[in-house]
N, C-alpha and C positions, 0 to 999 in steps of 0.2 A: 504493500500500500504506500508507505512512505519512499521509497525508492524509483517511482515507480510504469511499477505493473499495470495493464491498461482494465485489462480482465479478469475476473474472480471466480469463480463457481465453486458452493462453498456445498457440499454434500455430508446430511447428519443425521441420524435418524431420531436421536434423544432432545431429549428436553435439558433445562438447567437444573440442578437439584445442589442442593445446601454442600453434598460434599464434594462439589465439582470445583467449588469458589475458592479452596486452597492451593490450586495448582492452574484452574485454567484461568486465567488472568485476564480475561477477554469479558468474564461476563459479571455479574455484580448483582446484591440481594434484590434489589429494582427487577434483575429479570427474572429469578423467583419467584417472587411476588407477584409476578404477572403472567408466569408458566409457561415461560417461551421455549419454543423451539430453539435448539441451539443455533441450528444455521441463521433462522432469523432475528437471533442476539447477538452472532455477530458479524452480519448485514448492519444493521444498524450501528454500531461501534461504528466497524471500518468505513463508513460511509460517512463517519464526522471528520476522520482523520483523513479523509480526502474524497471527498466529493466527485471529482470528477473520474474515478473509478469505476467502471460496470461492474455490478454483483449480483449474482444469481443466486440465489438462497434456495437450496433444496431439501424437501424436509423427507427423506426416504432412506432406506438401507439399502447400500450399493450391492447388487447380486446379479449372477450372470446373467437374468435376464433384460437387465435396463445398463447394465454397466457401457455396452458399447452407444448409447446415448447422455450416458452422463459424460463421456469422454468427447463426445462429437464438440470440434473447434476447438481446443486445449492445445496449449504446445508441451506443457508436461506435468508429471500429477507431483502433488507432492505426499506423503502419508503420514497421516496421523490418525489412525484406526489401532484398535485395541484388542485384536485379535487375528490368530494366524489364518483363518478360512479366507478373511477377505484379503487379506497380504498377497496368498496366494493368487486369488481371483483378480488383482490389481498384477500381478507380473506376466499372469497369461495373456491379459487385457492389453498389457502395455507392449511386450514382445510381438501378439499378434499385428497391433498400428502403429509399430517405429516407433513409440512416445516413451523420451527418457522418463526415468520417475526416481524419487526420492525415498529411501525405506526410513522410518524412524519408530522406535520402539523403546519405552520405559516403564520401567518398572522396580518398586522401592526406590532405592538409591542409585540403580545401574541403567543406563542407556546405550542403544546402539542404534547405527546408520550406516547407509553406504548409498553411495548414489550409481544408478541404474541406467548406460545406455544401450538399448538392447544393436546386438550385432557386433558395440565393441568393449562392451566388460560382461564379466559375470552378471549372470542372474540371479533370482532370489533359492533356484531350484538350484542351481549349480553349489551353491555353498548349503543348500539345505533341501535334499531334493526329497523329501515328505514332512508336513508337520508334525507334533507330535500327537500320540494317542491322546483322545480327549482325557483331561484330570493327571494327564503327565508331567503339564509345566504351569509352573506357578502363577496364580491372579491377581489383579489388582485386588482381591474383594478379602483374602489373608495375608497380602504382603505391603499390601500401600503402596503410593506412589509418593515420592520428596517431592515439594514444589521445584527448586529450583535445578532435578535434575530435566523436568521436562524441559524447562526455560531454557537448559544449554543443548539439549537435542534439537529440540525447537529451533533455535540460530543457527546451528551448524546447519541443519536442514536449508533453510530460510537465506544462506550465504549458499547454497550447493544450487538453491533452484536459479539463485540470479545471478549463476556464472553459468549454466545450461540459456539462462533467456538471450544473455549478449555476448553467445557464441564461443564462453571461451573453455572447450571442454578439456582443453589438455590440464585446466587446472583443477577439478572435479577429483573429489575423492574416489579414488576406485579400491579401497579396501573396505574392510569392515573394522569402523572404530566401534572401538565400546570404552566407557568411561564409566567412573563410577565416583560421584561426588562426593559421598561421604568417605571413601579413605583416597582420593584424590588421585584416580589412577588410570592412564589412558593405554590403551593397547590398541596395537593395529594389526590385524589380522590378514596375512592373502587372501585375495580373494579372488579366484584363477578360473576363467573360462574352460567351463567341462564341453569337453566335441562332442560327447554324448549324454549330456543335458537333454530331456525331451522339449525340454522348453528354446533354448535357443541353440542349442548344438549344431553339427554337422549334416545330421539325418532327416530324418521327417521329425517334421514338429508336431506334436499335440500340448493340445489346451485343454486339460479337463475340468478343471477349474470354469470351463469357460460352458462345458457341457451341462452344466447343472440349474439350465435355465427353467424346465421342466419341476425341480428336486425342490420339494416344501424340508425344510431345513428348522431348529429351533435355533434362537440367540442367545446365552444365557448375557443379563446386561447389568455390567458391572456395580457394584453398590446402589443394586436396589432392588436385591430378593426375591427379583423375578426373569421371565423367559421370556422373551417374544419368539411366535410361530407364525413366517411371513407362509404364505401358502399361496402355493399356484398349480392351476391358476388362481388368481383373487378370490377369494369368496364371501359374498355377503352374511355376516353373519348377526343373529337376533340374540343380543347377551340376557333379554329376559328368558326367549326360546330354552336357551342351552342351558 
């Protein structure tokens, strides 16, 4: 926004809730109190802090079946989702349309990143080519998240997207950092293009991630005790009926 970027498209399926105000730093008890959707609270921020920005405020959970519209006109995504299925579904997504993307991921005290151009670094498969069995790796919902480790994922991210805008990708992280705020400790990791990655290797490529447009899925979502069940296709449903 402040740099700026011409375009926005902010993609979220949650609302703002009491224990989001510790770490995401965007939204404030005002939105709360008013129950807002999170894309459309922070639509409205970024819209003070520069007006003459296009924002596209989208209140949905990105899944194979709309993803290749929520990407339509993008030069490239950045991530900030909280879980490995749509990670996935964003690297199938991006690999299939050429679209660099940014991975970022925190959790407690420790974060990680690496930025993503499909054809000439590693992918997300390539350094991790399945996620883990669901209840194998740790939640926000027993481990917490630091505020101030998102904040430095978050920039590094936010410096990775806007040397991808103005073309200068030889300067672009191509490994996998992970840092860890609280004992202050930065490692970088190779992260080496596999020829036989399904995702962007040498062979035939599959997306399966991408195949599950069909697939009604549950969401378990984070700090607040419950599951969303998106189901497709849509279905009307009568919550006194059921």
């Amino acid at each position: 926004m402040r740099a700026g970027v011409g375009f926005l498209r902010v993609v979220d399926r949650d609302f703002v809730e009491l224990h989001n105000l510790q770490r995401q730093v965007l939204f404030d008890e005002d939105d709360l109190a008013r129950g807002l959707p999170k894309a459309l609270a922070a639509a409205e921020k970024l819209r003070r802090i520069n007006s003459t920005v296009a924002i596209e405020p989208i209140v949905d959970d990105a899944n194979a079946g709309n993803i290749a519209a929520l990407l339509d006109g993008i030069d490239l995504i950045v991530d900030g989702t909280d879980n490995f299925e749509t990670r996935y579904l964003l690297n199938d997504a991006a690999a299939r349309a050429g679209l660099p993307w940014v991975y970022g991921g925190v959790l407690a005290t420790y974060g990680m990143t690496m930025t993503i151009i499909p054809g000439e670094t590693a992918c997300l498969r390539c350094l991790f080519p399945d996620p883990p069995p669901p209840g194998a790796a740790p939640t926000c919902d027993p481990a917490g998240v630091l505020a101030p480790a998102v904040s430095l994922i978050a920039a590094i991210e936010s410096a990775e997207a806007l040397k991808l805008l103005v073309g200068a990708r030889d300067a672009v992280n191509r490994e996998l950092l992970a840092l860890d705020v609280w004992r202050l400790s930065v490692d970088r990791l190779p992260a080496v293009r596999q020829a036989d990655c399904p995702t962007c290797g040498d062979g035939a490529r599959h997306y399966p991630y991408l195949d599950l447009a069909t697939a009604s899925r549950t969401v378990a979502l984070c700090g607040r005790n419950g599951v969303q069940f998106p189901l497709s296709p849509p279905a009307a449903l009568v919550l006194p009926d059921l």
